[in-house]
C-alpha positions in Angstrom: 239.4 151.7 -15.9 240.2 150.0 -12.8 238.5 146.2 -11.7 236.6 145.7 -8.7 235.2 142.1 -7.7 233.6 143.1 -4.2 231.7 145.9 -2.3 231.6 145.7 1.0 229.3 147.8 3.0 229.5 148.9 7.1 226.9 150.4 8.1 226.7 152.0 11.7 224.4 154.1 13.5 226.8 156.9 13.3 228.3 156.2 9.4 228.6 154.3 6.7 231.9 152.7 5.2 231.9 151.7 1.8 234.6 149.9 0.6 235.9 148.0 -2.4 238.2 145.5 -3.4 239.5 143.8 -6.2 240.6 140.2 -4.7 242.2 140.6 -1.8 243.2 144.5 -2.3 241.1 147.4 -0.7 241.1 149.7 -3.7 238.9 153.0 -2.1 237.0 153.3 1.2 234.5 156.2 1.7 232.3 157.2 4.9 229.4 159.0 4.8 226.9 159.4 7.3 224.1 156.9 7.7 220.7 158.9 7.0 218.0 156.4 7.3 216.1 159.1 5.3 218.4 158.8 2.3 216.7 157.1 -0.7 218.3 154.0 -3.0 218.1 156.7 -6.0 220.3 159.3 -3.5 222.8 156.5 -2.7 223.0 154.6 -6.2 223.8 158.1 -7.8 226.0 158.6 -5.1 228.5 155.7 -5.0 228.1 155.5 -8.7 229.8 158.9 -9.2 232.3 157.7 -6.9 233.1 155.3 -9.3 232.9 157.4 -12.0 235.4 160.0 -10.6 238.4 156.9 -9.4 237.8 155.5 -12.5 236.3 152.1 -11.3 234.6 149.9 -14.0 231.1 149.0 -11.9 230.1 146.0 -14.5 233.7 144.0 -13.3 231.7 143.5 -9.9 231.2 140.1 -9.1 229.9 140.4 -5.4 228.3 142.6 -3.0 228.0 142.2 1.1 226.6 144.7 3.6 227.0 144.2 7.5 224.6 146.8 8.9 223.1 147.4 13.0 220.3 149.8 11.1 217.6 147.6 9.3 216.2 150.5 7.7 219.1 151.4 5.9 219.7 147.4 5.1 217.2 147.7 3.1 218.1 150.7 1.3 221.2 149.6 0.2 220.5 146.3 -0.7 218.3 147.5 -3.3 220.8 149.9 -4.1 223.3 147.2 -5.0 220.5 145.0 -6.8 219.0 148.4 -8.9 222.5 150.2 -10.0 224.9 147.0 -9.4 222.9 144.2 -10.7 224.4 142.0 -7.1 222.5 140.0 -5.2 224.3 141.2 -1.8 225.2 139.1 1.1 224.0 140.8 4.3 225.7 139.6 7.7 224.0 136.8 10.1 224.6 134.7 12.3 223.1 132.4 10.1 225.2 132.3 7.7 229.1 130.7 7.3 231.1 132.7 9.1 234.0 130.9 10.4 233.9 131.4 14.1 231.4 129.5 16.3 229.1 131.8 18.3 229.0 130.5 22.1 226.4 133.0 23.3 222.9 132.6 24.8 221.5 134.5 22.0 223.6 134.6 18.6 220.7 136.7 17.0 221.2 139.6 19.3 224.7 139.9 18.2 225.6 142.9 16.2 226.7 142.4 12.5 229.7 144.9 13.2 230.6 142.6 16.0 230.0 139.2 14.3 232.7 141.0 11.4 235.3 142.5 13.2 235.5 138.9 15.0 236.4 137.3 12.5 239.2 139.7 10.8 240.3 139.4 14.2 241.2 136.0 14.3 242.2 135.7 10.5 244.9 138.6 11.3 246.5 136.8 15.0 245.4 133.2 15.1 245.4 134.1 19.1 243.2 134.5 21.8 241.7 138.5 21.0 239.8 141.2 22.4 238.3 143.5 19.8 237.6 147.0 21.2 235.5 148.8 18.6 235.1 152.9 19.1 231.7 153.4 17.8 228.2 154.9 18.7 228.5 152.4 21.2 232.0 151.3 22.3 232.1 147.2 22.1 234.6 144.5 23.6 234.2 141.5 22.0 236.2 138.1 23.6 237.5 135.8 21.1 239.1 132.4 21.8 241.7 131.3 19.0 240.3 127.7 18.7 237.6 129.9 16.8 234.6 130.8 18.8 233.1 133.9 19.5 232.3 133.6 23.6 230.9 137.5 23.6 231.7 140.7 25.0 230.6 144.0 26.3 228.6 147.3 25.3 229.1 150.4 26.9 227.9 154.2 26.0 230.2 155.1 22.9 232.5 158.3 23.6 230.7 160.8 21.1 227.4 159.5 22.8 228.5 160.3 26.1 229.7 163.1 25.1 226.5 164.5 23.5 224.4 163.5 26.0 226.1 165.2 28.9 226.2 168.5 26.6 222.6 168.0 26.1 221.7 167.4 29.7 223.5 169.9 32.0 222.1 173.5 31.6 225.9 175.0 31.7 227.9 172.9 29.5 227.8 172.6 25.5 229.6 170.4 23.0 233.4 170.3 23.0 235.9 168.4 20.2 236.6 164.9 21.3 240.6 165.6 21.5 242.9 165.1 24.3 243.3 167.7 26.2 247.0 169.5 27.5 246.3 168.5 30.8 244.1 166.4 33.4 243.5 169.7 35.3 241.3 171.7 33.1 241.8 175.1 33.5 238.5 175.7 31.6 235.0 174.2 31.4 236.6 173.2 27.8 239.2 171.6 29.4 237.7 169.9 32.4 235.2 168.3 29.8 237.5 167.0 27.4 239.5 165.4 30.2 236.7 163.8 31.5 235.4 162.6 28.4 239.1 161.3 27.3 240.7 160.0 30.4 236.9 158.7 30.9 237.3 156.6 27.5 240.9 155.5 28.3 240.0 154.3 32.0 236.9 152.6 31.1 238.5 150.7 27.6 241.6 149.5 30.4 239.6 148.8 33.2 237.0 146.6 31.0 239.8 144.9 29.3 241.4 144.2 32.1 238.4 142.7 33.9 237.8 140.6 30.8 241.5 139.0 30.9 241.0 138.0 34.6 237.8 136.4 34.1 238.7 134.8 30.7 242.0 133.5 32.4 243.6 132.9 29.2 248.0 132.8 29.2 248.1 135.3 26.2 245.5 137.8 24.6 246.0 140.3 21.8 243.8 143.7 22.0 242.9 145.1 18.8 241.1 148.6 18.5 239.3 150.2 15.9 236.5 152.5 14.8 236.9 156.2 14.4 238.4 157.1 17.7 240.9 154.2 18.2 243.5 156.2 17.1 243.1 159.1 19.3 242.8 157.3 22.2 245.6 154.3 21.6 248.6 156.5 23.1 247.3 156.8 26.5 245.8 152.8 26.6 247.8 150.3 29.0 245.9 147.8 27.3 245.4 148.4 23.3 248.4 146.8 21.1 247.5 147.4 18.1 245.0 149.7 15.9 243.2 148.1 12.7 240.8 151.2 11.3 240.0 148.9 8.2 239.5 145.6 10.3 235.4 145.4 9.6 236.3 145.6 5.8 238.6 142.9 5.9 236.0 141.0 8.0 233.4 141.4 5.4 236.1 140.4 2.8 236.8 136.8 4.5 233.0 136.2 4.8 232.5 137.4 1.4 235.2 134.5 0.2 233.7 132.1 2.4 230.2 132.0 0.8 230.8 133.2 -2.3 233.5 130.7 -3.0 230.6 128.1 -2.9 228.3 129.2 -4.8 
């Protein structure tokens, strides 16, 4: 059977990503969606047939860490790890070691995901970065390479927006987030998916670019992930480079940094 030493946890509003990793390998990631009605009998079964079926031996485990922006759901899988993993996990604060110093007004307000994706960020460049994360909500968060966090943005994720203008106009429904053949729609189909495409593009350039200018730093590397990124990277001025693990990885380094102590 294979060895694992860590699982690593994301959860989101939206989903959950569930990785793990035997030292500094990511062996298998799964998403599922992040019920908050879900039970720690549901999810232990769960990821323990996923281990079952990849062949994973559970009891070569040695750590367990969750990052999570749903506090019910924290809970649940906490005690998942502790009732069919036997880990103690680490769950994501700003009080704990994370690497990157936190120059904002109120470090407790900042989102796990965020605090995460920060610091794979600056492990993977060493530069000056702007992490765009494509979530529920869609996040820009400013890092300076000396190593401190000095904050970001939140704006309306694109699947949000989406819903909620499909929910609030009488005449218009849900459409696939894809890009559409042309800005022009020649149907309401059409016309709403350029909107809600070009929309994302335009907003994720125009933010980053406004963050640049007022961060007046000589070179900056923008990093996307989160579901979308990919979709959306083509048409971006201003993305370099997509990461769709980065979180993991984040939760990896943290994971070495306090666990290595202890």
């Amino acid at each position: 059977m294979a060895r694992a030493t860590l699982l690593a946890i994301d959860i989101g509003n939206t989903h959950t990503v569930i990785g793990v990793y035997h030292a500094t390998q990511l062996l298998y990631l799964w998403r599922i969606n992040s019920d908050r009605e879900r039970t720690v009998d549901e999810v232990g079964v769960w990821v323990h047939d996923l281990f079952r079926i990849h062949t994973i031996d559970p009891a070569t485990l040695q750590h367990g860490i969750i990052a999570s922006v749903v506090p019910r759901l924290t809970r649940t899988f906490t005690e998942m790890m502790m009732r069919y993993f036997d880990l103690s996990p680490l769950v994501v604060t700003h009080q704990i070691p994370l690497g990157i110093e936190l120059r904002v007004d109120y470090p407790a307000e900042v989102g796990a995901d965020r605090l995460v994706n920060s610091v794979a960020a600056l492990h993977l460049y060493a530069d000056n970065c702007i992490v765009v994360d494509f979530g529920t909500a869609t996040t820009f968060d400013v890092v300076a390479k000396e190593g401190a966090y000095l904050g970001g943005v939140i704006s309306p994720g694109i699947q949000t927006a989406a819903s909620s203008l499909a929910d609030n106009a009488a005449q218009l429904y849900r459409v696939p987030l894809t890009k559409p053949p042309r800005v022009i729609g020649k149907s309401t189909i059409e016309a709403m998916q350029a909107g809600i495409f070009y929309g994302a593009v335009g907003q994720c350039d125009a933010i980053v670019r406004q963050l640049k200018a007022e961060w007046g730093v000589e070179s900056c590397k923008v990093i996307a992930t989160g579901g979308l990124a990919t979709l959306l990277v083509t048409d971006s001025h201003e993305i370099e480079t997509v990461h769709e693990d980065l979180t993991l990885l984040g939760l990896r380094l943290i994971a070495e940094r306090n666990f290595s102590t202890t």
